[in-house]
C-alpha positions as CSV (number, residue, x, y, z in Angstrom):
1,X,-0.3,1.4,6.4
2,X,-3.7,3.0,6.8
3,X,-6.0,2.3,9.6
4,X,-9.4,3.5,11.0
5,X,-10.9,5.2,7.5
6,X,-14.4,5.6,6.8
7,X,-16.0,4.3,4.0
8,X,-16.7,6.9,1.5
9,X,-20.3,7.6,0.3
10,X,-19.8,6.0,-3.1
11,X,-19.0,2.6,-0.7
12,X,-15.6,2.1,-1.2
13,X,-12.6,1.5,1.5
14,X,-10.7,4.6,0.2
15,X,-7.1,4.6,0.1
16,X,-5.0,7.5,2.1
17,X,-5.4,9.5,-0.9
18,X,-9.1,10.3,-0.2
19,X,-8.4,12.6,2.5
20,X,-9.4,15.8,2.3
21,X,-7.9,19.7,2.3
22,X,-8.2,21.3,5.7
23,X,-6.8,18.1,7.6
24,X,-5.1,18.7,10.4
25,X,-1.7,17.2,12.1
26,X,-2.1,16.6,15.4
27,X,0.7,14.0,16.1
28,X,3.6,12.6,14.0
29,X,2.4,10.0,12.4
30,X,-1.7,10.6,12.8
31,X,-3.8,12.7,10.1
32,X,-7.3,14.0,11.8
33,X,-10.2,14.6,9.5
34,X,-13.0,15.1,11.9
35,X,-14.3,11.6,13.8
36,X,-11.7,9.8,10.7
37,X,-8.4,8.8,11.8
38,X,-5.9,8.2,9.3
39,X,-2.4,6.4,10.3
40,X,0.4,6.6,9.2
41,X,3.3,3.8,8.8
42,X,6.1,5.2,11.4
43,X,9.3,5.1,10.2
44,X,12.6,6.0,12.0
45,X,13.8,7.8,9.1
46,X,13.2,11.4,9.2
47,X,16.0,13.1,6.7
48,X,13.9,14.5,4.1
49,X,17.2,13.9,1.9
50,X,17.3,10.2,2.8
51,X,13.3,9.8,2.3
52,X,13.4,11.7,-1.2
53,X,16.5,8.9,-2.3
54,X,14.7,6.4,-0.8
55,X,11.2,7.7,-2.7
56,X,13.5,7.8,-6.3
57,X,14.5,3.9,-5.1
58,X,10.8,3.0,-4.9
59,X,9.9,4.8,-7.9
60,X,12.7,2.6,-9.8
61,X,11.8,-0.2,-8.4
62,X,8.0,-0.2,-9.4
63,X,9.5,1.0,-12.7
64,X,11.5,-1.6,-13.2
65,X,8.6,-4.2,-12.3
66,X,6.9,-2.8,-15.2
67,X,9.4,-2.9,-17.4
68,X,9.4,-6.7,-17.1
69,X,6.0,-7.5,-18.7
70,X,5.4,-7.3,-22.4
71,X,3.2,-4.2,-23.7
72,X,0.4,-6.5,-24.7
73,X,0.3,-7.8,-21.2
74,X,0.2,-5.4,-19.3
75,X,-4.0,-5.6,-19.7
76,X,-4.1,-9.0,-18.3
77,X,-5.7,-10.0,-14.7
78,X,-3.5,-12.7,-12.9
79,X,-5.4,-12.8,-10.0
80,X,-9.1,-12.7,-11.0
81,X,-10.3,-10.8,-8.2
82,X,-7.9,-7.6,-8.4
83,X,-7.5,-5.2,-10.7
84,X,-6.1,-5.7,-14.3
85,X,-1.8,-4.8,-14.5
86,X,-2.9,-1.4,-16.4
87,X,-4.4,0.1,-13.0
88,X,-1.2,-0.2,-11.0
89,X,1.1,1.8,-13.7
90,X,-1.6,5.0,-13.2
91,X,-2.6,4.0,-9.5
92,X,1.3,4.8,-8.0
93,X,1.6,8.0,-9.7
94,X,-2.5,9.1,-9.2
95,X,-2.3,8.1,-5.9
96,X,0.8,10.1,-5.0
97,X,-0.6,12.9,-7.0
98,X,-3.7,13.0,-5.1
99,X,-2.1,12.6,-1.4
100,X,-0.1,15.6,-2.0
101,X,-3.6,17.8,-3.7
102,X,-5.6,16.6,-0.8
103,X,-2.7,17.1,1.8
104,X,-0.5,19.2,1.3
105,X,-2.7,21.6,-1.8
106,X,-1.5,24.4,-4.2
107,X,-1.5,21.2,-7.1
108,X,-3.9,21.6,-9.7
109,X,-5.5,18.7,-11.1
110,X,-4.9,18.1,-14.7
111,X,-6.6,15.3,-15.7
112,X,-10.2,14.6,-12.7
113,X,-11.0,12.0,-14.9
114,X,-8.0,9.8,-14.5
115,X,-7.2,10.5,-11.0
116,X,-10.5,8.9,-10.3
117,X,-10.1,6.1,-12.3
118,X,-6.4,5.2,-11.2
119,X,-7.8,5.7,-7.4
120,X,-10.4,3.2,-7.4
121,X,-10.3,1.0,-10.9
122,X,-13.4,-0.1,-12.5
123,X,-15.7,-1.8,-9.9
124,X,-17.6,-4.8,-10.4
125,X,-21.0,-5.5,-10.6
126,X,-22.5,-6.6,-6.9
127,X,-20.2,-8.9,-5.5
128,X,-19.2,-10.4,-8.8
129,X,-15.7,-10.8,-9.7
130,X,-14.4,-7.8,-12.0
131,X,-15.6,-7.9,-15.3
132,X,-13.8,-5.1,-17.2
133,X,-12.6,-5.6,-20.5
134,X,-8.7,-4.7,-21.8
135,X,-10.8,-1.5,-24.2
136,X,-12.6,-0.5,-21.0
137,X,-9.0,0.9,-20.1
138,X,-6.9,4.3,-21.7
139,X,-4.3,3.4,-24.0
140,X,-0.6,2.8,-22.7
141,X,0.2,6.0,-24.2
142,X,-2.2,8.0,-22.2
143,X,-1.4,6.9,-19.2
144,X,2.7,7.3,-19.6
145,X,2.1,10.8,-20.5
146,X,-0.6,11.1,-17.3
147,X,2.5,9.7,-15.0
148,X,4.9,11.6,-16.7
149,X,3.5,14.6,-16.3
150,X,1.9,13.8,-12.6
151,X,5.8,13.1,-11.7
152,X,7.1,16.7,-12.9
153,X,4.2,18.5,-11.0
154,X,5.7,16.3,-7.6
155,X,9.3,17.3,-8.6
156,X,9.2,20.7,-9.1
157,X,7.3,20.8,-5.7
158,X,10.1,19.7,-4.2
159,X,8.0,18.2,-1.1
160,X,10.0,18.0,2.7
161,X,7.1,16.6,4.5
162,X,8.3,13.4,5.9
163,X,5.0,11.7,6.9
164,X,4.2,12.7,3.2
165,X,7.3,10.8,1.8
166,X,6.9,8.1,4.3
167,X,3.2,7.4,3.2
168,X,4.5,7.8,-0.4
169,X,7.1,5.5,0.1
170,X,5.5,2.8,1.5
171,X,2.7,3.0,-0.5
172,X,4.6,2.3,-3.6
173,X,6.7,-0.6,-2.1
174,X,3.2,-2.0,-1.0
175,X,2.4,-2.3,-4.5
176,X,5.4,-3.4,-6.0
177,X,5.2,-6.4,-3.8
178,X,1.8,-6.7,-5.3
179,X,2.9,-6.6,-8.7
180,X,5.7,-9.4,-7.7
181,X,3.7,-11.7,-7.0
182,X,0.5,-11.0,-9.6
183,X,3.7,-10.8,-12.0
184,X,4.4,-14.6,-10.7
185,X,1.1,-15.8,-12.0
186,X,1.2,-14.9,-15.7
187,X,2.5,-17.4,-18.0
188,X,6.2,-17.4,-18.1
189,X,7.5,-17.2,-21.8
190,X,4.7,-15.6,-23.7
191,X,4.1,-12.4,-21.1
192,X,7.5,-11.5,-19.6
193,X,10.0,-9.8,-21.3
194,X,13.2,-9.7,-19.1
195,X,13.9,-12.0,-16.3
196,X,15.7,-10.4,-13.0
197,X,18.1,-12.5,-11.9
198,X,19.7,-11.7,-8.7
């Protein structure tokens, strides 16, 4: 999805959503910030009407992913190198808010504090595995109202940039395939609360 980013000063591989205000667009699917090349994932589809259905799909789907695992799991680490369930249900939403404030602009921030923290998680120490704890993390109710509210300032925009839905897009259904298969490594009765069955 994104290639050719420069590490940001802090040391981390930032996502897309690091960019910067002033960037300019050069080609279809390329973002130019300076010597820093950001590319995006080309895809055929160029109704903005098609994209923002297919947007609303991913959005369903990731919610839906969500919806599977028990409230008092959704602080557990399957995988003990990545990031603890919790950062994935603010990452989607902070991550689309802060392409659009960083790309497109005019979106006030409402909460700096979170948008950081659901960009980049809690790092660990050196190269040791993550070693956050379940209280190191907002409450469940804090971050539903941070989406919620994050999801009504990208509505009412009513954005018809297609490299924007397209990055959108495919950044979500990235991450639900994440979720799928961190979501195949928790234990089986005592953590998920609805089974999909196709």
């Amino acid at each position: 999805l994104i290639a050719d980013i420069a590490k940001l000063d802090q040391g981390h591989a930032p996502h897309y959503s690091t960019l910067r205000p002033g960037a300019v667009r050069l080609a279809p699917s390329n973002w130019y910030l300076g010597s820093d090349v950001v590319l995006a994932t080309h895809n055929p589809v160029s109704n903005t009407g098609e994209l923002l259905r297919r947007f609303a799909d991913a959005r369903a789907e990731s919610d839906r992913l969500f919806g599977m695992v028990r409230r008092d799991s959704l602080y557990e680490r399957p995988i003990p190198d990545r990031h603890r369930i919790v950062f994935y249900l603010g990452h989607l939403e902070a991550f689309e808010g802060n392409l659009l404030r960083e790309t497109a602009g005019g979106m006030p921030s409402f909460h700096p504090e979170f948008d950081r923290l659901f960009a980049f998680g809690i790092d660990p120490v050196g190269t040791a595995l993550p070693s956050d704890r379940p209280s190191d993390w907002p409450s469940l109710e804090e971050i539903h109202r941070y989406n919620d509210r994050l999801r009504e300032q990208i509505d009412v925009r009513a954005i018809t940039d297609t490299v924007l839905l397209n990055v959108a897009i495919e950044h979500r259904l990235m991450h639900c395939e994440t979720l799928a298969y961190m979501l195949y490594r928790l234990p089986f009765r005592s953590t998920v609360s609805v089974i999909a069955r196709t």
